[in-house]
N, C-alpha and C positions, 0 to 999 in steps of 0.2 A: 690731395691737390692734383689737377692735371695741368697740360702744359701746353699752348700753340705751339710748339715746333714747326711741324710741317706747312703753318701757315705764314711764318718769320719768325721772329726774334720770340726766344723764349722767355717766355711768360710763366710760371706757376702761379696756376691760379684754385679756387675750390672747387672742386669736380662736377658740381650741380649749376654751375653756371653756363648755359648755353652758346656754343661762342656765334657770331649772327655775324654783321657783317664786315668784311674782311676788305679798305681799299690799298690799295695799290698804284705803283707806277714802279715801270719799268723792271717788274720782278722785286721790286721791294716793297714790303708790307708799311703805310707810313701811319694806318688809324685801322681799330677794332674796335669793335663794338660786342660786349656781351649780357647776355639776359638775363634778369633772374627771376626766381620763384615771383617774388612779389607784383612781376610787371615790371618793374623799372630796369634800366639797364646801367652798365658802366662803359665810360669811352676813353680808351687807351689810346693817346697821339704819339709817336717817338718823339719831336721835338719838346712836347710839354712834359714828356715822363726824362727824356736827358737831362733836358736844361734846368725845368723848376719843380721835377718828382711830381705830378700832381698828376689826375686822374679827374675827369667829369662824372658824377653819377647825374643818371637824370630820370624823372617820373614817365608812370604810363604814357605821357602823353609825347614824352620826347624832350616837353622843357626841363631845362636846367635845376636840378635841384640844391645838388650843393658840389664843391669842390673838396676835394681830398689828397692831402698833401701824404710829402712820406715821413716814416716813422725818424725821430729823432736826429738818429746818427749819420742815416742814410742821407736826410737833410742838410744838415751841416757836412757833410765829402763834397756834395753836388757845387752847395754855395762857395767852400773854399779854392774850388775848382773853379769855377767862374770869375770867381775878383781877381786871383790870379791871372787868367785870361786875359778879360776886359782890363786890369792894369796893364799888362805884358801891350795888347796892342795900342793902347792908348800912348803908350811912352816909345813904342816901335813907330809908331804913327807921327809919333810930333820929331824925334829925328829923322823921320825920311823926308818930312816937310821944314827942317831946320837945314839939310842935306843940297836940296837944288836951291835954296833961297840964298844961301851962302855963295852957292857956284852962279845961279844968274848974276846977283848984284858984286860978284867979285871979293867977295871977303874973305879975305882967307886963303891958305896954300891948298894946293890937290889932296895935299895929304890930309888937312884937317879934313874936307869936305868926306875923305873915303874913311876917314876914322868915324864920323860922325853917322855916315850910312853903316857903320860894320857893325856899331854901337845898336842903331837901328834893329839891324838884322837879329842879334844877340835876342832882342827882346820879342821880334816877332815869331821867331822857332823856339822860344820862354809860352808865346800865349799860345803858339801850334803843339806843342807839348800838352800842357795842360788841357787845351781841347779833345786832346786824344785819352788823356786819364779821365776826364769827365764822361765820355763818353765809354769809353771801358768800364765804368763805372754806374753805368745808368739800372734802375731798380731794376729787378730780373726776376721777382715776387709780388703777389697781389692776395690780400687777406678779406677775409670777408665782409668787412667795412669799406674797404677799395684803398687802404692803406699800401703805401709802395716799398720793397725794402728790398738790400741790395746783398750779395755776398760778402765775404771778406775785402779790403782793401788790394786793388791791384794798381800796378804802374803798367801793364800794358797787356793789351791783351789782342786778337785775331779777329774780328768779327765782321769781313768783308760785305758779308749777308744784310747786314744794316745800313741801313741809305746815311742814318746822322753819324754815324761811326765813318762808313767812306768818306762820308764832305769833309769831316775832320783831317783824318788821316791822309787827304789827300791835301789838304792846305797846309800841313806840316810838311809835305814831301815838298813843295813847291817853296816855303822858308827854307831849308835845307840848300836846295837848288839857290835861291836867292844868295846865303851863307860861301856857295862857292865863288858865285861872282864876287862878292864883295870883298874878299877874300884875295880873290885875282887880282880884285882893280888895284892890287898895291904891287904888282910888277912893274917894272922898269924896261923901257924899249922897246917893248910889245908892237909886233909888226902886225899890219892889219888884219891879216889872218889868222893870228894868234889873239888878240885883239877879243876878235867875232868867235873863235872858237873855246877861249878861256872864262873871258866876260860875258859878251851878248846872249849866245846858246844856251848858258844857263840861265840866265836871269828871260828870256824866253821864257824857257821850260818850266821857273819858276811863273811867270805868269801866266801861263796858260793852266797849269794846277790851281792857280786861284781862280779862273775863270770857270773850270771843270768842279772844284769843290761849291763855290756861290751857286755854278746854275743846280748840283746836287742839293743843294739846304733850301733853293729856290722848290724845287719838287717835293723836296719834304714839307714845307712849311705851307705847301698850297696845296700837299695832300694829290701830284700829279699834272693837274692845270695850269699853268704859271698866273698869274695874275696880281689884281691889288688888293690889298690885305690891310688898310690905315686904322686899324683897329685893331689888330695886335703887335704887338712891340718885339715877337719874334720876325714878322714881317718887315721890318723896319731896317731890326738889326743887319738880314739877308742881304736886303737891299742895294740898300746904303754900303757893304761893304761890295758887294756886287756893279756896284758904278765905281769905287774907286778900284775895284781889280781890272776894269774896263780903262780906265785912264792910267793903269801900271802897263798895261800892255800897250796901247798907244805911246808912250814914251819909250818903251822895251823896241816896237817899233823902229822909231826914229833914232835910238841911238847905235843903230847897227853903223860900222866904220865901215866906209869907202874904200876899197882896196887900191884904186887910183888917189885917191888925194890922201889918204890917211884920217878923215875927219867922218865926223860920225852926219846922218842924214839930216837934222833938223838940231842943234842943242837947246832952242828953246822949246821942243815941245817937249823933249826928254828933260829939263826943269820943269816946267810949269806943267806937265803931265803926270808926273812924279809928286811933284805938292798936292794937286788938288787929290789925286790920289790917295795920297800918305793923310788928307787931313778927313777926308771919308772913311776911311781906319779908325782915328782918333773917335769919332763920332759912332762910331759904330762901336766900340769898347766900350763907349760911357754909355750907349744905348744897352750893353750887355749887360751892364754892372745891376741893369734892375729885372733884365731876364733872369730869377732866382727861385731857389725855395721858398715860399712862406713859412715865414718862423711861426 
């Protein structure tokens, strides 16, 4: 067996396989291509080998010839990994849109509404979690079939060098950050400066990590170019969660407190930018729940 290392993410692969060509963005390797004896080749994508194990072989010609999933076990880690996830944001999603629907239309005390965003929170650093074991997990082996298969089982591992690993790992730092503010929001007499410094700044920080993770899975999944992709349903997924990180941050926004009045900039755009946000989450899980292994 030899290995790309020096090209990115290592690969063990059969020695006689020529590795051909290698793209790229931004210093991360997101699709390889290598040769074999016969003419045909195989095409390693990071997002297709994290999320659903699977590999392209394809004929002399370049078409497609068949699809090649990972070996058993490797299979089922990848998928329990993902429904995890896509459950985790799906139920994070519908309390963050259960959260400003309650504070628009007035139902409810402060505190339910910041119980119900914490509940939130809980479940979206549950699916930012498991997006980081999946991908610490993603096959690290390729057999002479184009079968994928991965080491022992980890909960967490380093692997900055990988573009699906960073978008992960950076959308769980930014739940984290989320987890603070919500967190905060249950102090009492909070002057506006404290306000902006305990609540707001993190939950910022927390969106802009989702904006910095979506535009990273954006590159990975378009292989560099950003563009439209309505034919794979990794595309989708990016997307989709990609507009509503853009509507968390526009509410993130607007709810910075006035240090003169003590009131936040806009409160209806921080509800209804928070919803439509939280419910592009929801749709983006259950879009996830079918980016899987074939059994």
């Amino acid at each position: 067996m030899a290995d790309d290392a020096p090209h990115g993410p290592l690969i063990a692969r059969p020695a006689r396989w020529a590795l051909g060509r290698v793209e790229r963005t931004g210093g991360f390797v997101t699709r390889m291509t290598w040769h074999l004896v016969d003419g045909s080749s195989v095409r390693w994508a990071s997002r297709a080998v994290r999320r659903r194990g699977r590999v392209e072989v394809r004929d002399a010609s370049g078409a497609l010839a068949r699809v090649v999933g990972a070996e058993p076990t490797t299979a089922a880690r990848l998928a329990r990994a993902n429904v995890v996830a896509g459950v985790a944001f799906m139920i994070g999603g519908a309390m963050f849109a259960l959260g400003p629907l309650l504070a628009q239309l007035g139902v409810g005390s402060i505190r339910a509404v910041d119980t119900v965003y914490l509940v939130g929170g809980l479940f979206f650093s549950t699916g930012g979690y498991a997006s980081v074991v999946q991908a610490s997990n993603a096959p690290t082996a390729i057999d002479e079939h184009g079968t994928l298969s991965a080491t022992a089982w980890r909960w967490w591992a380093w692997l900055p060098r990988q573009i699906g690993w960073l978008s992960v790992a950076v959308l769980f730092a930014g739940t984290l950050f989320f987890g603070v503010s919500l967190v905060a929001a249950f102090a009492s007499d909070l002057t506006a400066r404290q306000s902006n410094g305990w609540i707001w700044l993190p939950d910022m920080t927390g969106c802009v990590c989702f904006l910095l993770s979506g535009h990273l899975a954006l590159l990975e999944v378009c292989h560099g170019r950003i563009g439209v992709r309505p034919r794979e349903l990794g595309w989708w997924v990016v997307a989709v969660n990609q507009v509503g990180s853009v509507f968390f941050f526009l509410a993130g926004l607007a709810a910075f407190t006035r240090p003169a009045t003590s009131t936040v900039v806009a409160a209806g755009l921080v509800n209804w930018g928070t919803l439509v946000g939280a419910v592009c989450f929801v749709v983006g899980g259950a879009l996830q729940l079918g980016e899987r292994p074939d059994q």
